[in-house]
N, C-alpha and C positions, 0 to 999 in steps of 0.2 A: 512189287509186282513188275516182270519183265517189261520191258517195250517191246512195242507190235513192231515185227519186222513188215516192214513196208517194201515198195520199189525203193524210194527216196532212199530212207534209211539203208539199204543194199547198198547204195550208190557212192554214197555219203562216206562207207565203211570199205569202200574198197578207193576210195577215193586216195590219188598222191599224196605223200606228207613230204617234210625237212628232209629225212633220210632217200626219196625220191630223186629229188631237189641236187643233192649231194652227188649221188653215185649220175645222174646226169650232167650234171658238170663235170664229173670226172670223165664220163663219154667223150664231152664235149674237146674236154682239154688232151686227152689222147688221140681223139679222132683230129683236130687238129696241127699237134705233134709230129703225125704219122703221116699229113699233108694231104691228107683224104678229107674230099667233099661227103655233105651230107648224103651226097644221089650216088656217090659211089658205095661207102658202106649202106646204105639202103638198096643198093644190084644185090650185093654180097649177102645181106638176110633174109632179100626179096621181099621189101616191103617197101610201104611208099617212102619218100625222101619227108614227108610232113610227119611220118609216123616216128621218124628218127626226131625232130624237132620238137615232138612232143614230148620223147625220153630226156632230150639237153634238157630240155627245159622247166622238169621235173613235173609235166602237166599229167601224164602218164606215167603208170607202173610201169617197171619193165619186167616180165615174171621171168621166173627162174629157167626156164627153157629157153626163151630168147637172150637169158644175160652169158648164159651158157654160149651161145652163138654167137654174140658181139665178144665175147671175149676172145675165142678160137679168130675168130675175122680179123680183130688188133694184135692178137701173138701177142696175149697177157693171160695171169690167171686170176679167177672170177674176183680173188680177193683183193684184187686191186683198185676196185672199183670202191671197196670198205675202206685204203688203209688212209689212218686222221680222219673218222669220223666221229670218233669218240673225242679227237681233240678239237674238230671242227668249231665249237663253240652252240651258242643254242638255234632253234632253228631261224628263228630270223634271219641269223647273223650269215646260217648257211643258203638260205635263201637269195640274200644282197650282197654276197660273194662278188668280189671280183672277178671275170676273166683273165685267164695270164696274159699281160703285155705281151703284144707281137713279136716283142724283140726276144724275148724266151721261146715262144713258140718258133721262133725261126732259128735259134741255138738248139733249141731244141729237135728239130727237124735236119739239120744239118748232123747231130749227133747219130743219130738213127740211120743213116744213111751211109754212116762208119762199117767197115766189116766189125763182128765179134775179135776181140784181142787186145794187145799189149798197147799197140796206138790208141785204141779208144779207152781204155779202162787208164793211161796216162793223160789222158784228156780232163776224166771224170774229176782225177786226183788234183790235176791241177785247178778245178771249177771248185774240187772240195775247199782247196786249204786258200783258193783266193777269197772264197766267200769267208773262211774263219778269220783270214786277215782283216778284211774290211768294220 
């Protein structure tokens, strides 16, 4: 016998999961990156700066129209927000994620700030083959 769709139950079922969870930290850590405040990209989609805080933090859905929109705003494409979620681990684990150390975020942010080209894509090369040294 089915269950009676309720309010609750509605609620319940559109409610955030792990994969939520996920792709708002990945917001979080680009939106970051890119050295942008929460209130600026909330100008940018024109919504409130609390509503972007509810996506980081995987409390809210973000649907497919607005991911559409954060994506174009960061100058990524939507899949980016997916790529290691399969390797992510379980949802827990994506949940009590760490945020990246500042000190990435601010290599990070300096990268970005590179023009497109030979000096940064020499840059990357070198970040590549120091991290396989270590």
């Amino acid at each position: 016998m089915p269950r009676k769709q309720t309010k609750r139950n509605a609620i319940l079922a559109r409610s955030a999961d792990h994969v939520d969870a996920y792709v708002g930290q990945r917001l979080r850590q680009l939106r970051q990156a890119n050295g942008m405040s929460q209130t600026a990209l909330a100008e940018k989609l024109n919504i409130s700066f609390q509503q972007v805080q509810k996506y980081e933090n995987g409390t809210n859905r973000i649907g497919s129209g607005r991911l559409w929109h954060i994506s174009k705003a960061l100058d990524v494409p939507i899949s980016y927000f997916y790529e290691g979620l399969e390797d992510a681990g379980t949802p827990d684990d994506i949940r009590n994620a760490a945020v990246l150390p500042k000190d990435t975020l601010r290599v990070a942010r300096q990268l970005n700030e590179l023009p497109e080209g030979q000096i940064k894509q020499q840059i990357f090369q070198l970040v590549k083959a120091c991290s396989r040294a270590a």
